[in-house]
MINU-728570 format. One line per field, with one value per atom (N, C-alpha, C): residue number from 0; residue in three letters; y, z, x. Coordinates in nm, 4 decimals, always signed. Example, Ala and Ser with C-alpha at 12.3 -4.5 7.8 and 13.67 -1.06 7.14 Angstrom:
BEGIN
num	c(0, 0, 0, 1, 1, 1)
residuo	c(ALA, ALA, ALA, SER, SER, SER)
c2	c(-0.5690, -0.4500, -0.3300, -0.2250, -0.1060, +0.0030)
c3	c(+0.7800, +0.7800, +0.7800, +0.7080, +0.7140, +0.7870)
c1	c(+1.3190, +1.2300, +1.3200, +1.2850, +1.3670, +1.2900)
! end
This chain:
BEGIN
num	c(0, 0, 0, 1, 1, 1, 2, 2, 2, 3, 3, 3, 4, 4, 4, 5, 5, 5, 6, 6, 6, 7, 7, 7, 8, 8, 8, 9, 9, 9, 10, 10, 10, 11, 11, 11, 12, 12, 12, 13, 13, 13, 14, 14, 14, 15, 15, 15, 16, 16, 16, 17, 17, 17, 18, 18, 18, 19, 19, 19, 20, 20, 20, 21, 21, 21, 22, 22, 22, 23, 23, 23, 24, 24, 24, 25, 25, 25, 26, 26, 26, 27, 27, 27, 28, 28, 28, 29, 29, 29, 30, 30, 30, 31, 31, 31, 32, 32, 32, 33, 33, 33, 34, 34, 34, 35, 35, 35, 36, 36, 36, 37, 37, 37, 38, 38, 38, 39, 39, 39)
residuo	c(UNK, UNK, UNK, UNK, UNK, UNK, UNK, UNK, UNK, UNK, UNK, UNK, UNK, UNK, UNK, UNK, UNK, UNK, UNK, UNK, UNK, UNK, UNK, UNK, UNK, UNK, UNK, UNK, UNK, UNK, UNK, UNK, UNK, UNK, UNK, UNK, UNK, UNK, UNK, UNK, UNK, UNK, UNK, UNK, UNK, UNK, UNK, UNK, UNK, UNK, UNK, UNK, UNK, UNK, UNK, UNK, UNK, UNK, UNK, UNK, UNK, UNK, UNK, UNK, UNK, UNK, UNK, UNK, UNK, UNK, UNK, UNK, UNK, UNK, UNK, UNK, UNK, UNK, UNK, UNK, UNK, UNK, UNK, UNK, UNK, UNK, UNK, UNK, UNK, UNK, UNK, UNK, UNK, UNK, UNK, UNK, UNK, UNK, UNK, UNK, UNK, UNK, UNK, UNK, UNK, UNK, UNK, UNK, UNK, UNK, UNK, UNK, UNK, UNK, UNK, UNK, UNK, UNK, UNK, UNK)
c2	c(+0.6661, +0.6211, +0.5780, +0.6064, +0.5686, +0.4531, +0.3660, +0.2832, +0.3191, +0.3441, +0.4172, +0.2934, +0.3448, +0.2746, +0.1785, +0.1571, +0.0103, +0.1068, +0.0496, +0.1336, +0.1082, +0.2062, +0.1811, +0.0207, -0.0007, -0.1548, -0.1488, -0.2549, -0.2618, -0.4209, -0.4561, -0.5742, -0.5958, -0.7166, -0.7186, -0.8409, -0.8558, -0.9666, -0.9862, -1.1238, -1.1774, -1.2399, -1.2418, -1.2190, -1.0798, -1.0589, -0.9294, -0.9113, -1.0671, -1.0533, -0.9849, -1.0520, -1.0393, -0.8840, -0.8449, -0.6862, -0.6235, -0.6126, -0.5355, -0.5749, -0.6979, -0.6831, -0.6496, -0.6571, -0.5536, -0.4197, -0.4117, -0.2565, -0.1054, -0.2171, -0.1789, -0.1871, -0.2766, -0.3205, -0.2426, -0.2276, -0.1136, +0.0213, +0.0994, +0.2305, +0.3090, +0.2969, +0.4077, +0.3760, +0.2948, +0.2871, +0.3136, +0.4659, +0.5652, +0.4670, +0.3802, +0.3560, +0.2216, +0.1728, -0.0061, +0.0311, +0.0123, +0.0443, -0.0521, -0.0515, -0.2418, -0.2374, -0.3752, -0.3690, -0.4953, -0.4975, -0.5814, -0.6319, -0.8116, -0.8167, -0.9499, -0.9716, -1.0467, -1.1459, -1.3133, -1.3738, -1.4072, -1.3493, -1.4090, -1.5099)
c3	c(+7.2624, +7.2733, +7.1347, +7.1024, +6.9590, +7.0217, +6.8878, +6.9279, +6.8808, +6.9178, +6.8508, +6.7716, +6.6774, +6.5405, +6.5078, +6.5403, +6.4586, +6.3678, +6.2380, +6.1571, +6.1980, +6.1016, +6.1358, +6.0261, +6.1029, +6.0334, +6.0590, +5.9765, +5.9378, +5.9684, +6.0775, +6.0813, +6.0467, +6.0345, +5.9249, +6.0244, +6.1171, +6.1924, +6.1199, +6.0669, +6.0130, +6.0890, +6.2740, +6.3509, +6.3524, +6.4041, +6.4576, +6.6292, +6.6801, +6.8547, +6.8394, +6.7543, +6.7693, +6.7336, +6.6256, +6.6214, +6.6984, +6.7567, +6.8945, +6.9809, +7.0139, +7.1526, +7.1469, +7.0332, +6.9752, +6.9072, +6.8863, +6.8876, +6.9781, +7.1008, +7.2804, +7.2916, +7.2663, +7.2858, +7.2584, +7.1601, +7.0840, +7.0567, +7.1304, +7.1590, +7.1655, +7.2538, +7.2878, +7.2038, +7.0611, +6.9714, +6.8335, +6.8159, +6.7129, +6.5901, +6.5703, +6.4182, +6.4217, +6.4943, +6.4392, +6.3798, +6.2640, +6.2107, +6.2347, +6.2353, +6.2676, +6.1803, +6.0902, +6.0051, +6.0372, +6.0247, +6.0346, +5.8747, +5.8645, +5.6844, +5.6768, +5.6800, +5.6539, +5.5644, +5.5611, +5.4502, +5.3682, +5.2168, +5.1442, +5.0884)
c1	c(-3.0445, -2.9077, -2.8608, -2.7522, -2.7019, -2.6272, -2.5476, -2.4625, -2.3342, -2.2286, -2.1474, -2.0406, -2.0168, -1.9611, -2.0185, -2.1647, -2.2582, -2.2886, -2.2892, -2.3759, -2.5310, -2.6310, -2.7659, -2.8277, -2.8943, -2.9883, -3.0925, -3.1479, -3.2867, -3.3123, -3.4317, -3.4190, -3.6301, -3.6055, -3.7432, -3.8003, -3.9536, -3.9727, -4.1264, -4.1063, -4.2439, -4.3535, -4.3867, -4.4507, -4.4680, -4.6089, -4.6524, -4.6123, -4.6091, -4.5712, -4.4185, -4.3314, -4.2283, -4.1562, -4.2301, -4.2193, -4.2598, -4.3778, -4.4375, -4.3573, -4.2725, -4.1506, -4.0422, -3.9996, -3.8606, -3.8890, -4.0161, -3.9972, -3.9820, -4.0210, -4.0519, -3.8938, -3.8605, -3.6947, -3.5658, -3.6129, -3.5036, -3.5486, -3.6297, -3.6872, -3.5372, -3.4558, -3.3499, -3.2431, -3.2621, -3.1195, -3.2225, -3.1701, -3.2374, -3.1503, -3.0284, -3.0271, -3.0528, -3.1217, -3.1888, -3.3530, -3.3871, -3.5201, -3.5941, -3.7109, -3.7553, -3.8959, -3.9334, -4.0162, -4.0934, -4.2789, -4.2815, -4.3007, -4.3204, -4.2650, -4.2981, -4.4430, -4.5269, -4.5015, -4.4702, -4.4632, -4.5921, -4.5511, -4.7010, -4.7027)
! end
């Protein structure tokens, strides 16, 4: 599923739970990218 007139984004989750449940999450919206982004 696209979202029509959102542009695409990139959202960055510094949990690993929290990326593994939004990456399940947002499966059917091809322009949200999702990263996970570890603080060092």
């Amino acid at each position: 599923m696209r979202l029509n007139n959102i542009p695409k984004s990139h959202w960055h989750f510094l949990q690993p739970i929290s990326y593994e449940y939004f990456s399940e999450m947002f499966v059917p919206f091809t322009n949200i990218k999702k990263f996970h982004t570890p603080m060092s």
